[in-house]
Structures are given as C-alpha cells and as structure tokens.
N, C-alpha and C positions, 0 to 999 in steps of 0.2 A: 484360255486354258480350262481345261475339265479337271473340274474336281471330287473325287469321292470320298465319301465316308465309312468306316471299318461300320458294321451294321451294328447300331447298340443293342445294346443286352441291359439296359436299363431303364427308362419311361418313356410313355407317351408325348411326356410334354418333350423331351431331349429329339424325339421323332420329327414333332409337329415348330419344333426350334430350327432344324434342319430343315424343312420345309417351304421358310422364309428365301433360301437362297437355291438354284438347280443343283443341289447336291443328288450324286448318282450315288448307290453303294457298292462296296466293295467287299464281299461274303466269302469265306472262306470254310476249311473243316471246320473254323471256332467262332463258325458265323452260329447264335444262339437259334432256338425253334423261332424261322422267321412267324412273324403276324398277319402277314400278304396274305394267306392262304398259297391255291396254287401255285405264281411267279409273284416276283417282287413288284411293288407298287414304285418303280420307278426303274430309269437303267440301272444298268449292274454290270459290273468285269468278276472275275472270280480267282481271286489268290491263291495259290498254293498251298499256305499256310504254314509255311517252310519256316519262319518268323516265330510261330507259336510254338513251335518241333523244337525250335532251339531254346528259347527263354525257358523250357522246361524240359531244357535235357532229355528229350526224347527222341526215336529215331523219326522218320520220315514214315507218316502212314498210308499208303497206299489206299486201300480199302475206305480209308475216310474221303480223300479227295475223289477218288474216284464216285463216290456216292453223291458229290455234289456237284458234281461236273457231269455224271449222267443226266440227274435231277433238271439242271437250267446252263448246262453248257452251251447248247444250240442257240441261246437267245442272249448271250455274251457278250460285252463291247470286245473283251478278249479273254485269254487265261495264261497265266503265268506257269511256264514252264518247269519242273520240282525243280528246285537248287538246295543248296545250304551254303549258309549264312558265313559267307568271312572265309569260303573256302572253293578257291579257282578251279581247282584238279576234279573235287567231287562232283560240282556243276555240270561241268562238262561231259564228265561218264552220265550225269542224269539226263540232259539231252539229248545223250546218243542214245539212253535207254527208254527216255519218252518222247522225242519229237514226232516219230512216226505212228504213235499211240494216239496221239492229239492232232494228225493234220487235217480232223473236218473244222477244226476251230481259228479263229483267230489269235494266234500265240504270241507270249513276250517273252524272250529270253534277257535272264536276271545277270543282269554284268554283277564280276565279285570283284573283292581286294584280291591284286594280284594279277588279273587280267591286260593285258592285253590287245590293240585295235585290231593289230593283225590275226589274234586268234579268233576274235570274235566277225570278224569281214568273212570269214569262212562259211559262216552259220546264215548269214544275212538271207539268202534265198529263198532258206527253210520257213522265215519268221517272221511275223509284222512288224516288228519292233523290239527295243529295247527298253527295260524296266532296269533303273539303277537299284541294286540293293547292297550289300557289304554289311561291313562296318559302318556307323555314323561318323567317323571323322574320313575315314575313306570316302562314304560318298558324298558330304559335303564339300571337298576337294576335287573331288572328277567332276562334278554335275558340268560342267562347263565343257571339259573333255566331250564325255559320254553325250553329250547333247549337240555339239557341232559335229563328232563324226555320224550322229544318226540323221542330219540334215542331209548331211554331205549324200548320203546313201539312198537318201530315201526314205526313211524308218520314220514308224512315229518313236518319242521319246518321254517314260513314264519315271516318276522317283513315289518311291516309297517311304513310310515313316515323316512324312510333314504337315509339323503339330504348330509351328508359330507365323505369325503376320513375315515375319523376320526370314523365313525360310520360303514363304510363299514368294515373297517381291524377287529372292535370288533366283530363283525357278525362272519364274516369268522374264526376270532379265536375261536368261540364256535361254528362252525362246520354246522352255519345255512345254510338251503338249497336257500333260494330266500328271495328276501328283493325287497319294491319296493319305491318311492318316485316321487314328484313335481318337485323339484328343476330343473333337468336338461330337465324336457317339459316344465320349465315357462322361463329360464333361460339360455339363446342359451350363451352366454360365462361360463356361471356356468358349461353345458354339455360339453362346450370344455375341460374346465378344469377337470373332472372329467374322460373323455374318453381319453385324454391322459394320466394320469396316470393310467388305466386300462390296457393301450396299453403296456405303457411302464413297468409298474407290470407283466403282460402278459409277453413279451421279457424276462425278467429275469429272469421267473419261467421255462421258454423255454431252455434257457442259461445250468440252471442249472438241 
C-alpha cells in the first residue's frame, strides 16, 4: 500500500520524521509555499482540496486548483477529480464538468455518500480509479464495498482522511491501494508514532 502525507505547513523536523518511512505527498490548493523549490522532493498526487472548501464553508475554487495542477500536474501519481463532500448529485455534474478538462492526467473520481456501483461503472472508462471520500462514517462503512468493486473492474482504489494505526490495518485488509492523511504532516510525535509501527509491521512481514 502507498502512502501519502497532506504536505505540512509546520517544521523541518515533522519533514525529516516523514522521511524515515517512503511517504509520498499529497498537495493540494492548501498545500502551504512548498520548500522543494521547483517540484517536490519526493512523489506526489494532488487533491482537489474539495475537503478544505467544505471545513470552511466555502465554495469550490477553481482558479486555485487549477493553479496547482498547471504547476505539477504533469508529474502526478494522479489528480482528484472536483467533488463535494457528502454530496452524490453535485459530484457528478462536477465530473461532467471537469473530466474532459483533466484527460491528460491520471484521474480519481471521488465516490460520495449516496452513491451508487451502477452509477459510478458508467464513469469507469474515463478514469484510473476510485478515491473513497464522503462522510467519515460513510466511508468507513463502504471501504470494503468501494474496494472489491474497484478490483472487480480494474481500478486502482484510494481512501482519504486516514489518520490511525486502526484505520490503516482496515485498508490493507480490503486490499486498498494508497490511503492518504493530516495527522502525521500536522503532528511530528503522531508521525513518530505511526512510522514506527510501519517500521516495525515492515521487519515482521520481512521476518516472515
């Protein structure tokens, strides 16, 4: 499983903590002035920021994504198609209104609460995958859904917003491909904690 980190906007050391394990980043409009310089100093996908749009009551800014998707879209593991959060109907007018905007890219369209297999099998063609996002109790109820029919098809299979040991192991037991999260770019003893037992998960599966 691949794993990203939301790119911190806090210290070096929280950087050089992430370091210890292949963490990729995951950049967004509220990805802060990266440090890289030119491209980022490791892979990278690039989110929507559809997430940030909601927690703060905002609409969807166009002009910001697009500015960072011009920027470093071309060297993308992928890009998340616009959606919003917790809502089926809106998503969907947004991928009829961006998938042809974004086909030089590698795209993830954002399954919601309320969705769907058969409306989303439609889209399958268009897109490399599927990114679970919703609601948090929504998508910790689908990820098992949303992750067998994206085998079933072919797709890779991406979840968002996973912050604990707890949520990583349920991932990995339904076979998901990449998962990304805050926690350990806001939280430099939270990333400790979490890349040690990566480390040490890692050694064992070594082991054995």
């Amino acid at each position: 499983m691949i794993y990203y980190a939301a790119h911190p906007s806090t210290t070096k050391e929280t950087i050089d903590e992430l370091s210890r394990w292949p963490w990729r980043w995951m950049i967004s409009p509220w990805t802060p002035k990266p440090p890289w310089g030119g491209m980022p100093d490791r892979r990278f996908a690039i989110d929507n920021g559809a997430y940030g749009f909601h927690l703060r009551n905002l609409p969807f800014d166009d002009a910001k994504f697009l500015k960072i998707l011009d920027k470093y879209g071309h060297l993308s593991d992928f890009v998340c198609i616009p959606d919003k959060v917790g809502d089926a109907d809106e998503t969907f007018r947004l991928f009829d209104e961006w998938h042809a905007r974004l086909s030089d890219y590698k795209c993830l369209f954002v399954v919601q609460d309320g969705m769907a297999e058969a409306q989303v099998e439609a889209l399958l063609p268009l897109v490399e995958g599927i990114f679970i996002g919703g609601t948090t109790e929504w998508k910790l109820e689908t990820i098992p859904q949303w992750s067998d029919f994206a085998k079933r098809n072919n797709k890779t299979i991406h979840v968002g917003r996973v912050n604990t040991i707890k949520r990583i192991k349920f991932c990995r037991l339904h076979g998901v491909d990449s998962i990304d999260g805050s926690g350990v770019s806001r939280f430099r003893n939270w990333a400790k904690v979490i890349n040690n037992w990566l480390l040490f998960d890692d050694r064992q599966l070594k082991l054995f």
